[in-house]
C-alpha positions in Angstrom: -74.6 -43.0 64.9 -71.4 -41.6 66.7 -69.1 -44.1 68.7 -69.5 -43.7 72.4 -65.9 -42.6 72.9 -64.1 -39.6 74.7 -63.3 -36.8 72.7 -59.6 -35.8 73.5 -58.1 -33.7 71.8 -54.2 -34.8 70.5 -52.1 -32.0 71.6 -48.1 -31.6 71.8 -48.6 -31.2 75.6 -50.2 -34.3 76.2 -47.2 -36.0 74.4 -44.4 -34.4 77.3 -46.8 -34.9 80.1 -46.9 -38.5 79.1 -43.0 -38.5 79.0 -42.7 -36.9 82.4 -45.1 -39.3 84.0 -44.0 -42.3 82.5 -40.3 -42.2 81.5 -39.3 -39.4 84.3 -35.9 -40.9 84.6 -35.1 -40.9 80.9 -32.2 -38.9 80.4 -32.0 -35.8 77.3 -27.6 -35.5 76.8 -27.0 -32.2 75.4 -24.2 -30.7 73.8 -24.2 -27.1 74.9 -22.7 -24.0 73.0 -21.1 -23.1 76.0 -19.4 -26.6 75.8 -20.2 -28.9 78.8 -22.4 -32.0 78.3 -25.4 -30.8 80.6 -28.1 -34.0 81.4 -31.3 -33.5 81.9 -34.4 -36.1 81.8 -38.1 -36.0 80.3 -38.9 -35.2 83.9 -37.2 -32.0 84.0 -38.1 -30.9 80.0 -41.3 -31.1 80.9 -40.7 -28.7 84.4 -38.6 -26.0 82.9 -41.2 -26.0 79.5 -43.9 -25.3 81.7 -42.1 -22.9 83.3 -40.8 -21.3 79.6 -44.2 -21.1 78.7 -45.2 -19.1 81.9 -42.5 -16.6 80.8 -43.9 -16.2 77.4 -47.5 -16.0 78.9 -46.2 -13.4 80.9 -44.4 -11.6 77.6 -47.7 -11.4 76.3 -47.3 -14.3 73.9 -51.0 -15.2 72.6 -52.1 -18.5 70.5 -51.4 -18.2 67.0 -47.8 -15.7 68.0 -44.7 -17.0 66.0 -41.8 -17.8 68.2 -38.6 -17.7 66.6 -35.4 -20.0 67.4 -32.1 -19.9 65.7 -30.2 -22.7 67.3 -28.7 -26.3 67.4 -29.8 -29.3 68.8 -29.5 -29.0 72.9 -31.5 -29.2 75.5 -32.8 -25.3 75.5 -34.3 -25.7 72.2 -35.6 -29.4 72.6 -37.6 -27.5 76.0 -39.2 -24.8 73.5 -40.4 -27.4 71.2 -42.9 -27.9 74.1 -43.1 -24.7 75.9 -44.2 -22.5 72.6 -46.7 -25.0 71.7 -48.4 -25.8 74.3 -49.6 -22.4 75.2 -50.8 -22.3 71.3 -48.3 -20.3 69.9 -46.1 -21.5 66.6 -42.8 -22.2 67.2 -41.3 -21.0 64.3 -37.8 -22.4 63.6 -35.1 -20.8 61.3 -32.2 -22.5 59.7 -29.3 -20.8 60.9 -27.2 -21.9 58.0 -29.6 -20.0 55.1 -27.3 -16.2 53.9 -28.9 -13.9 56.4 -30.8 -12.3 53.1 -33.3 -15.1 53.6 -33.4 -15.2 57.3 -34.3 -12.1 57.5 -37.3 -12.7 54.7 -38.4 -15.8 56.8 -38.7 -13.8 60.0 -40.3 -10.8 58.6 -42.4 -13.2 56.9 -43.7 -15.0 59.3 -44.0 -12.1 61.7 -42.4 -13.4 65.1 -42.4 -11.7 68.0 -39.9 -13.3 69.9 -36.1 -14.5 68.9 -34.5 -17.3 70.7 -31.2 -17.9 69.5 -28.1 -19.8 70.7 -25.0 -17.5 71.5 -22.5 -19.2 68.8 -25.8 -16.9 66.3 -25.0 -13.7 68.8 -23.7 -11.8 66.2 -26.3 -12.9 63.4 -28.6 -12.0 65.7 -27.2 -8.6 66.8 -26.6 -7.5 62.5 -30.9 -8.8 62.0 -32.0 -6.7 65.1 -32.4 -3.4 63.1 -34.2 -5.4 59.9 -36.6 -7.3 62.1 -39.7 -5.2 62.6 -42.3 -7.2 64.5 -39.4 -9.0 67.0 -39.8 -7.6 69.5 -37.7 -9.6 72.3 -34.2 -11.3 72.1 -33.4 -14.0 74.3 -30.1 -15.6 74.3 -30.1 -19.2 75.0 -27.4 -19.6 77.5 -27.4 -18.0 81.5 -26.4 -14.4 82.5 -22.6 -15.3 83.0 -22.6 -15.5 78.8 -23.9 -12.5 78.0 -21.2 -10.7 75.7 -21.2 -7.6 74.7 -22.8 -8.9 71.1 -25.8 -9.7 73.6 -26.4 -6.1 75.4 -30.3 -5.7 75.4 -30.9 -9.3 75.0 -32.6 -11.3 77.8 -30.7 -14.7 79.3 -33.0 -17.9 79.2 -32.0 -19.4 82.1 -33.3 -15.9 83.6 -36.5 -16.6 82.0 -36.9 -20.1 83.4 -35.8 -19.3 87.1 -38.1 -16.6 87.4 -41.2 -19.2 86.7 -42.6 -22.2 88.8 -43.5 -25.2 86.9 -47.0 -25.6 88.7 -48.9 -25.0 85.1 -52.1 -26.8 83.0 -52.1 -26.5 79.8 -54.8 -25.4 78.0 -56.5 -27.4 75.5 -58.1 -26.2 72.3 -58.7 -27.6 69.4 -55.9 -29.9 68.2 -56.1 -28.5 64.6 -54.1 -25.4 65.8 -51.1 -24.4 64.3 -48.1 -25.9 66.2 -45.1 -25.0 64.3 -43.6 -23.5 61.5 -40.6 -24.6 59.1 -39.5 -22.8 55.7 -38.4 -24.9 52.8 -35.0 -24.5 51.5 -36.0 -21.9 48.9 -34.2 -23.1 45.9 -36.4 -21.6 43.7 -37.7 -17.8 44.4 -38.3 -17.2 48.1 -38.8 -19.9 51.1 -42.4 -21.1 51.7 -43.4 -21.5 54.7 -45.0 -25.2 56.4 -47.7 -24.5 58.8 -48.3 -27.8 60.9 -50.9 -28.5 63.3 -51.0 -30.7 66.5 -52.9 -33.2 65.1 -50.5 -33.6 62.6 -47.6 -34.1 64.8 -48.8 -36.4 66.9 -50.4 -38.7 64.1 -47.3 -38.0 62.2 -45.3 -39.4 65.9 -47.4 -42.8 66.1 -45.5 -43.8 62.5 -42.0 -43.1 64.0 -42.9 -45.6 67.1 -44.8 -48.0 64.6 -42.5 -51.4 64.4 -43.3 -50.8 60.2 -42.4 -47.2 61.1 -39.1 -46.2 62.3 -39.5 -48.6 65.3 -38.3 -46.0 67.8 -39.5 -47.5 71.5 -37.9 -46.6 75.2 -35.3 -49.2 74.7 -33.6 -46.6 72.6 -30.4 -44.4 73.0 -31.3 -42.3 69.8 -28.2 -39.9 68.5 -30.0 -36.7 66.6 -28.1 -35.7 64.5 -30.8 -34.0 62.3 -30.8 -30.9 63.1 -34.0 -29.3 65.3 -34.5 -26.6 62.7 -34.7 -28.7 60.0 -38.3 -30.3 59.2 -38.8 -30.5 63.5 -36.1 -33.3 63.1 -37.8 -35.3 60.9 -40.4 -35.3 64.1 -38.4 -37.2 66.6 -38.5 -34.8 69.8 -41.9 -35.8 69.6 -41.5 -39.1 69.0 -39.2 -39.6 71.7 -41.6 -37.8 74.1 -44.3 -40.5 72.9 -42.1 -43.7 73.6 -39.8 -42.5 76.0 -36.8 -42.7 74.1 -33.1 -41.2 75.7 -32.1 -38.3 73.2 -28.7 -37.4 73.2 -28.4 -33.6 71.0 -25.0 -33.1 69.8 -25.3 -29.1 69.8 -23.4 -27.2 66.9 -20.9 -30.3 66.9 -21.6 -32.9 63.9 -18.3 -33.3 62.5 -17.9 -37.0 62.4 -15.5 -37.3 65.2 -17.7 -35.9 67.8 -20.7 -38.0 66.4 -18.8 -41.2 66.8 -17.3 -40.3 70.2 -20.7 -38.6 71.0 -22.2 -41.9 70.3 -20.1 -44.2 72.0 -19.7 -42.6 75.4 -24.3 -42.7 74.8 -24.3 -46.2 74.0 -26.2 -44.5 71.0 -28.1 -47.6 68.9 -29.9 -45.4 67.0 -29.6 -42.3 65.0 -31.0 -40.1 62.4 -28.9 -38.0 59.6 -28.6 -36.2 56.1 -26.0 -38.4 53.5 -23.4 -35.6 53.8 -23.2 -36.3 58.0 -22.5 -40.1 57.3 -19.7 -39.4 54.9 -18.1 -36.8 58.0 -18.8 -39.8 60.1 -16.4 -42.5 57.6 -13.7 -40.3 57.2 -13.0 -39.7 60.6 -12.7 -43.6 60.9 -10.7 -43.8 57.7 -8.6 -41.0 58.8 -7.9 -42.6 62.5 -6.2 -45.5 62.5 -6.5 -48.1 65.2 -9.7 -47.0 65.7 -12.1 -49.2 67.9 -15.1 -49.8 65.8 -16.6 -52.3 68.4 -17.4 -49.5 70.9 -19.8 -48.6 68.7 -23.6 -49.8 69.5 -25.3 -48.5 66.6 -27.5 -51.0 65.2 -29.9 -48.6 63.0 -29.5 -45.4 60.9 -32.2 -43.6 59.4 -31.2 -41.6 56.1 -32.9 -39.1 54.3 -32.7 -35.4 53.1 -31.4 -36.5 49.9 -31.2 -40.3 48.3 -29.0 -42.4 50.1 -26.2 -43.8 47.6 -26.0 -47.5 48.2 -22.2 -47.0 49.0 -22.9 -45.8 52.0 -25.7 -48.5 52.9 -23.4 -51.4 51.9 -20.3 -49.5 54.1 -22.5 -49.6 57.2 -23.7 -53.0 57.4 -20.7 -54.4 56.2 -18.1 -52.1 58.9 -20.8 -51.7 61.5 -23.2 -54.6 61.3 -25.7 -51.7 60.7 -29.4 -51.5 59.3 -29.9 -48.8 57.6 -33.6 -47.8 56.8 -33.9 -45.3 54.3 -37.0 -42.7 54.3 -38.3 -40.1 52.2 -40.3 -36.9 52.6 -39.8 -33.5 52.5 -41.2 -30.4 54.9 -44.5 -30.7 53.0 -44.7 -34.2 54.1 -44.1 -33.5 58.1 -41.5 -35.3 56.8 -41.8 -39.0 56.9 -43.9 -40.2 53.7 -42.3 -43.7 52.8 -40.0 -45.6 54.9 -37.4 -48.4 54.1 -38.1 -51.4 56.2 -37.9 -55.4 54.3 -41.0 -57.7 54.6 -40.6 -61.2 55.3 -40.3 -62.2 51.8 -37.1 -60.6 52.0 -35.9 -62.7 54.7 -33.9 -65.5 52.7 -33.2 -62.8 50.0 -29.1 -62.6 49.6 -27.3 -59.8 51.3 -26.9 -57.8 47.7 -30.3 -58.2 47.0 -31.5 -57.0 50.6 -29.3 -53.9 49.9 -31.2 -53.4 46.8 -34.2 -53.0 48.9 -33.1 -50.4 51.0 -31.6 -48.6 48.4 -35.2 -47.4 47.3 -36.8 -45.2 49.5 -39.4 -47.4 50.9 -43.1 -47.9 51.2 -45.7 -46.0 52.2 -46.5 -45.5 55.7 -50.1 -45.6 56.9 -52.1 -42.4 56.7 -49.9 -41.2 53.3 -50.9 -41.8 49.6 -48.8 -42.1 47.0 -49.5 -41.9 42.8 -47.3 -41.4 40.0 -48.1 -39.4 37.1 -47.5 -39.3 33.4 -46.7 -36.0 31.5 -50.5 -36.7 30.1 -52.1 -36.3 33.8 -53.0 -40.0 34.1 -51.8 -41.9 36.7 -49.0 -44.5 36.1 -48.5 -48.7 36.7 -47.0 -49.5 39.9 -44.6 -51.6 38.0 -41.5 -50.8 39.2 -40.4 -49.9 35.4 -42.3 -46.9 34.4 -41.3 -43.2 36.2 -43.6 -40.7 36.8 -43.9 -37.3 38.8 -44.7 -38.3 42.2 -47.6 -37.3 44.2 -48.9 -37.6 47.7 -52.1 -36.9 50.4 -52.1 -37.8 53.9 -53.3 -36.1 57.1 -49.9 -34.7 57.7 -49.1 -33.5 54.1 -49.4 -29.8 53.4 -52.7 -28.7 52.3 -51.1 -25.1 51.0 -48.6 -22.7 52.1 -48.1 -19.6 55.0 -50.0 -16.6 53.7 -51.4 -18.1 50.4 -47.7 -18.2 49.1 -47.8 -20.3 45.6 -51.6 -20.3 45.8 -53.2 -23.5 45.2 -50.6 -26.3 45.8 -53.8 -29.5 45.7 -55.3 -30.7 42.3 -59.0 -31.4 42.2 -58.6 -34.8 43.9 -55.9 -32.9 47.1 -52.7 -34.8 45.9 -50.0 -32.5 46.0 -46.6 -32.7 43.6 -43.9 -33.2 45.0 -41.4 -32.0 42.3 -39.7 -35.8 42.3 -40.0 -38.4 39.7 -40.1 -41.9 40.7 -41.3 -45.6 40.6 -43.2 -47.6 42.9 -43.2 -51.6 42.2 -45.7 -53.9 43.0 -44.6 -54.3 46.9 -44.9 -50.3 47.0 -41.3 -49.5 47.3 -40.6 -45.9 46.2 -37.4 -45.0 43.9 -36.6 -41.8 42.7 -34.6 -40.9 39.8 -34.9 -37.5 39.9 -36.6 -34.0 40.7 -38.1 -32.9 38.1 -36.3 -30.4 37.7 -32.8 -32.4 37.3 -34.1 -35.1 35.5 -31.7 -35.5 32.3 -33.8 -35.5 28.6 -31.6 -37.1 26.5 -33.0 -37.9 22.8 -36.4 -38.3 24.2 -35.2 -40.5 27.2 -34.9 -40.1 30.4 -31.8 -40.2 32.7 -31.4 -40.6 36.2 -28.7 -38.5 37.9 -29.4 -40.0 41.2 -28.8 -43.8 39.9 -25.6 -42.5 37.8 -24.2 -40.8 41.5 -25.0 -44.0 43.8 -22.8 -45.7 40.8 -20.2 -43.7 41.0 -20.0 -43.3 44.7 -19.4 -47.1 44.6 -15.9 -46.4 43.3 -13.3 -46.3 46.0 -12.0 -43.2 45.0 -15.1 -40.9 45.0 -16.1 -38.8 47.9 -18.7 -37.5 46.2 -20.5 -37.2 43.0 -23.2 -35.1 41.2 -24.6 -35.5 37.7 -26.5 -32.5 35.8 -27.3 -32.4 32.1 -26.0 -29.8 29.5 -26.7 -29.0 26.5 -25.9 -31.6 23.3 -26.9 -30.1 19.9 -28.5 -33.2 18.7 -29.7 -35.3 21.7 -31.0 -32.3 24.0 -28.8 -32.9 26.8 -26.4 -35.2 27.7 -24.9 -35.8 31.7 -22.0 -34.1 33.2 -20.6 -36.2 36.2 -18.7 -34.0 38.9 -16.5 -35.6 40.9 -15.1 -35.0 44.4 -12.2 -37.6 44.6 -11.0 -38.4 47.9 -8.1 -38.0 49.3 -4.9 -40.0 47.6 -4.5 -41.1 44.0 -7.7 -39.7 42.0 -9.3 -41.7 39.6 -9.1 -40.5 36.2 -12.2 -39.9 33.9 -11.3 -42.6 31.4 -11.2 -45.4 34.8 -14.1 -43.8 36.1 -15.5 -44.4 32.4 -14.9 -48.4 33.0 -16.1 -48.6 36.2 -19.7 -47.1 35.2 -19.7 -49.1 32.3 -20.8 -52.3 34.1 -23.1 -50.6 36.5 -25.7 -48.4 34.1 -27.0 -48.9 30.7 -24.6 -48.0 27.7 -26.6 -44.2 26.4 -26.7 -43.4 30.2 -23.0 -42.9 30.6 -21.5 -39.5 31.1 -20.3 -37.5 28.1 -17.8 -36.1 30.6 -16.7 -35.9 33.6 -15.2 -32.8 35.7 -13.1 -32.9 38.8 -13.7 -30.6 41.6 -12.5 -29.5 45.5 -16.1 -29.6 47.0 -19.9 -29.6 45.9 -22.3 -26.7 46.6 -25.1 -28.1 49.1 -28.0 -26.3 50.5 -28.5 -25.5 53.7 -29.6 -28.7 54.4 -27.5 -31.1 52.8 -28.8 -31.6 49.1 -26.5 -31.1 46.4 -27.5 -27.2 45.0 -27.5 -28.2 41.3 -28.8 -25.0 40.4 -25.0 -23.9 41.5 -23.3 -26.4 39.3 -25.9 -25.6 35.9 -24.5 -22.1 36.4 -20.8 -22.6 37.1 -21.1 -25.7 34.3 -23.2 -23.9 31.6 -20.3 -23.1 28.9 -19.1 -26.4 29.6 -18.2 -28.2 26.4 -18.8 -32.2 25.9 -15.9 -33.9 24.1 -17.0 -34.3 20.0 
């Protein structure tokens, strides 16, 4: 027997028509690349979408057409998330930060037919124009009065939206159509593309508004400062839409003095970042003194990207009275698999031991799956002790890859490996140690790099810190800590020695460490290890 309930279908449009209805007033604070703050509201994103998506109707866009963007986070490219959707098409966004090597590959992969690109990517876009075979428009995303020369040929936006009314329906279809379209990072061989589906997105949106979620709600000012391109921004333009949250989109400018001023003119309480925008964020308060930390409103921070070293949790709740609730997932994963909130068992827990907490990477949100997994197949205690590859299911997790690439990603039971090893204890908190791929194997042990960099980011005079292993003739490998001291007196290898001494087990402490200028990161924040195996790999360990 089938419940007697309507059958509508959960589209991306529905989520901005709810916005514009209910939260009309709401305002979206952009950043432009032209410069000026422009403010808009969820109103207005909902009547210049529908006129957008007129313009590509009229282009000859068709369900199922890729439609490029190469830009940051403003106002323009929060608009197509919408507009490209809702007609049916993929919006396909590109990281503007990959070599243009792999942009190129993406775009040609994925086929697009249309490139929207912000005008600080004119000349990108002008050197791509003769590689791209199947684009076949360019539309700068600024107004006529920006055009450069770089742009000759290239359509203005703003030309596209004026020439459109907003009196549109969308169309409904079935909400398992394709809705966007984000590459991984391509560490290893070429980028893969993530294929998501409204359904998806808007299951994946009622977890960010969930109270166990990421509690996002209209009472919000919410700074996003993960960029548009990267995973849809961890899903919040969507979310926002859902709750009616104010987004404020700091454009191309996240060093961490615009973010904090950014954030204080917003009355910003929330915000969203990678580990390497956080550490901009400190040392533009370290390096200004006098500095007025109470304008600040920020009362949560959601980190992810990469593991969040408990230095930086500790720094913001003891400098800014700050929650910080730290998440995991990855663009297979939508993104948001496990998130870091405390149950009420943790209530009377001491301050460390909350911090200990939230140094995992959370629990399990409803609708995702989690199992670890021995190097024998079978699956692993939730003990919190034992460490296993880590795999998940869920309505928003990747069932395989654009085109067939990797073939099948889904053992016989659909959980799908994530490449990181972890543990889950018995409250279902998630720590990694490692990917897989950078775990250390020392003697027939495992090593965490991860728990040796959150120790040594705890010292005052680290920046940053990464840890690979290299080869030891008689225990397999041994770990190499690289350090980026910060500014001032640098800590030397032997104090740096000490310090870990007290904080990880006795065989887990470095053989050596190296001092460097700045760590290799991929285009979206992680530390590239690959790099650092290569520039380290005739690196001998002291006898």
């Amino acid at each position: 027997m089938l419940g007697l309930m309507q059958d509508r279908q959960l589209l991306i449009s529905s989520l901005i028509e709810h916005a514009a209805r209910y939260h009309p007033d709401v305002e979206i604070v952009s950043r432009t690349c032209e410069g000026p703050i422009v403010r808009t509201t969820w109103a207005e994103v909902r009547s210049r979408a529908a006129r957008l998506s007129k313009a590509l109707l009229r282009m000859g866009i068709k369900p199922g057409d890729r439609v490029a963007t190469l830009a940051w986070n403003t106002h323009r490219h929060l608009e197509l998330y919408f507009a490209v959707s809702g007609i049916g098409a993929v919006l396909h966004t590109v990281n503007p930060r990959l070599f243009p090597e792999q942009i190129d590959y993406i775009l040609n992969h994925a086929e697009s037919r249309v490139l929207f690109f912000d005008v600080t990517f004119g000349a990108l876009a002008k050197d791509l124009r003769a590689k791209l075979g199947k684009v076949e428009r360019f539309v700068a995303m600024t107004d006529a009065a920006h055009l450069t020369d770089d742009l000759i040929g290239c359509e203005a936006y703003e030309d596209l939206v004026a020439t459109e009314d907003d009196v549109f329906e969308w169309p409904q279809f079935d909400e398992r159509t394709a809705s966007s379209l984000c590459y991984t990072s391509g560490t290893t061989g070429n980028p893969k593309g993530v294929l998501y589906s409204h359904r998806s997105t808007v299951l994946h949106s009622f977890t960010a508004c969930a109270a166990d979620g990421l509690r996002l709600s209209s009472a919000d000012s919410v700074l996003l400062a993960v960029p548009l391109f990267h995973v849809n921004a961890w899903g919040i333009p969507y979310a926002a839409a859902m709750c009616g949250a104010k987004l404020v989109l700091p454009g191309p400018q996240l060093d961490g003095r615009s973010l904090f001023d950014i954030a204080v003119a917003e009355a910003c309480n929330f915000s969203l970042g990678v580990p390497t925008v956080w550490l901009g964020f400190f040392k533009h308060v370290d390096d200004t003194p006098g500095i007025d930390l109470s304008q600040l409103q920020l009362e949560r921070v959601v980190i992810g990207g990469s593991a969040a070293p408990r230095a930086i949790i500790e720094r913001f709740q003891r400098d800014f009275g700050v929650f910080v609730i730290h998440a995991w997932g990855m663009s297979e994963t939508s993104p948001l698999a496990t998130i870091g909130n405390l149950l009420p068992k943790h209530r009377t827990a001491s301050p460390d031991d909350k911090i200990a907490v939230q140094t995992k990477q959370g629990r399990a949100i409803y609708g995702v799956e989690l199992r670890i997994r021995g190097e024998d197949g079978d699956a692993l205690a939730h003990d919190g002790a034992v460490a296993g590859d880590l795999l998940v299911r869920g309505p928003w997790v990747a069932s395989g890859y654009f085109r067939g690439e990797g073939g099948d990603v889904l053992d016989a039971e659909g959980w799908f490996a994530t490449g990181d090893v972890a543990k889950i204890d018995a409250d279902g908190y998630v720590q990694l140690t490692d990917r897989s791929k950078d775990v250390i194997k020392s003697g027939g042990e495992w090593i965490s790099s991860i728990d040796l960099e959150n120790a040594a980011m705890a010292h005052p005079g680290v920046a940053e810190a990464a840890v690979i292993g290299v080869h030891h003739p008689k225990w397999q490998e041994r770990p190499l800590m690289i350090v980026v001291p910060k500014a001032g007196p640098a800590p030397t290898r032997e104090e740096l020695l000490d310090f870990l001494a007290g904080r990880v087990a006795k065989w887990w402490l470095p053989d050596d460490i190296a001092f460097v200028d700045t760590l290799p990161h991929t285009a979206t924040g992680k530390l590239q290890k690959t790099k650092l195996r290569e520039q380290f790999r005739d690196h001998r360990l002291p006898s």
